[in-house]
C-alpha positions in Angstrom: 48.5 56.5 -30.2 45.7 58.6 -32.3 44.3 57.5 -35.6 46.0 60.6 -36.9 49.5 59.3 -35.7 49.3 56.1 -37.1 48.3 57.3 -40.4 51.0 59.7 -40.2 53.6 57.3 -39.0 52.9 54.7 -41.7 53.8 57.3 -44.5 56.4 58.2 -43.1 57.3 54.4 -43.6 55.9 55.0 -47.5 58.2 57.8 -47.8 61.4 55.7 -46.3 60.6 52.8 -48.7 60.2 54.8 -51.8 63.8 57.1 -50.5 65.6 53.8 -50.3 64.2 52.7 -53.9 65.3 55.9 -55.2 68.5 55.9 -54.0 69.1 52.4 -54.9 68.1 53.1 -58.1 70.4 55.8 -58.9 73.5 53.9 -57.4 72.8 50.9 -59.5 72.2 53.0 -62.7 75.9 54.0 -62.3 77.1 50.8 -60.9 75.3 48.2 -63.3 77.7 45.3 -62.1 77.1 45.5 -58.8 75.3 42.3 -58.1 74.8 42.9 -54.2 73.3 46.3 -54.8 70.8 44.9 -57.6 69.8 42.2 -55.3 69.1 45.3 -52.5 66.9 47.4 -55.1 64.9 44.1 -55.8 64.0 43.6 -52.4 63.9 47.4 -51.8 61.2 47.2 -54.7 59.3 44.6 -52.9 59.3 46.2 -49.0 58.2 49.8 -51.3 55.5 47.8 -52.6 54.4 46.2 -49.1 54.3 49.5 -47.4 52.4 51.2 -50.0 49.5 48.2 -49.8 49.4 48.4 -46.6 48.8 52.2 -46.2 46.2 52.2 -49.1 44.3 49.4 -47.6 43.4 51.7 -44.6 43.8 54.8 -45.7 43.0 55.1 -49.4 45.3 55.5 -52.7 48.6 57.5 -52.4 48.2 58.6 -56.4 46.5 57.9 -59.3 48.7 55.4 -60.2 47.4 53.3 -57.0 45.8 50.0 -58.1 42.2 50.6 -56.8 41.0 49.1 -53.6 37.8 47.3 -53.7 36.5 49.7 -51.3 37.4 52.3 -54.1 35.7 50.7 -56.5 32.7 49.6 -55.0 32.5 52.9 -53.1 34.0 55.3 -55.7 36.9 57.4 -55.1 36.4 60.9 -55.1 39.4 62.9 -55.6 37.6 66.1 -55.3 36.2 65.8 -51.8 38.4 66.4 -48.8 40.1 65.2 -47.1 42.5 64.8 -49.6 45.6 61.4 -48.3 47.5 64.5 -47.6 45.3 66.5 -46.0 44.8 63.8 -43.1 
């Protein structure tokens, strides 16, 4: 598997993550008693979290709201020089 791919296949594990905290958090926002389903965002929150620290650990912040890596701030992250995380 290329660099490329792997980059590529861990965002796609980003994306799935955040999906599943999105949707979870539009059920339980209608269904505020449903204990199982909070218990599913909370760990949903945690795995989102996971995913996103381990992308940004190799491959740099996702957004600006990314807590910076020490790389980043020892280094300096440039968000006007290519490429841009999505233009990997």
């Amino acid at each position: 598997m290329t660099p490329a791919e792997e980059e590529r296949l861990l965002m796609e594990k980003v994306q799935q993550a955040d999906f599943v905290v999105v949707e979870l958090t539009l059920y339980t926002n209608t269904h505020p008693n449903d204990m199982e389903a909070l218990e599913q965002w909370r760990e949903a929150i945690k795995k989102a979290a996971q995913v996103r620290r381990q992308y940004e650990s190799r491959y740099g912040p996702i957004s600006l709201n990314s807590i910076p890596t020490q790389q980043a701030l020892e280094v300096g992250w440039r968000w006007n020089q290519s490429p841009w995380p999505w233009q990997r």
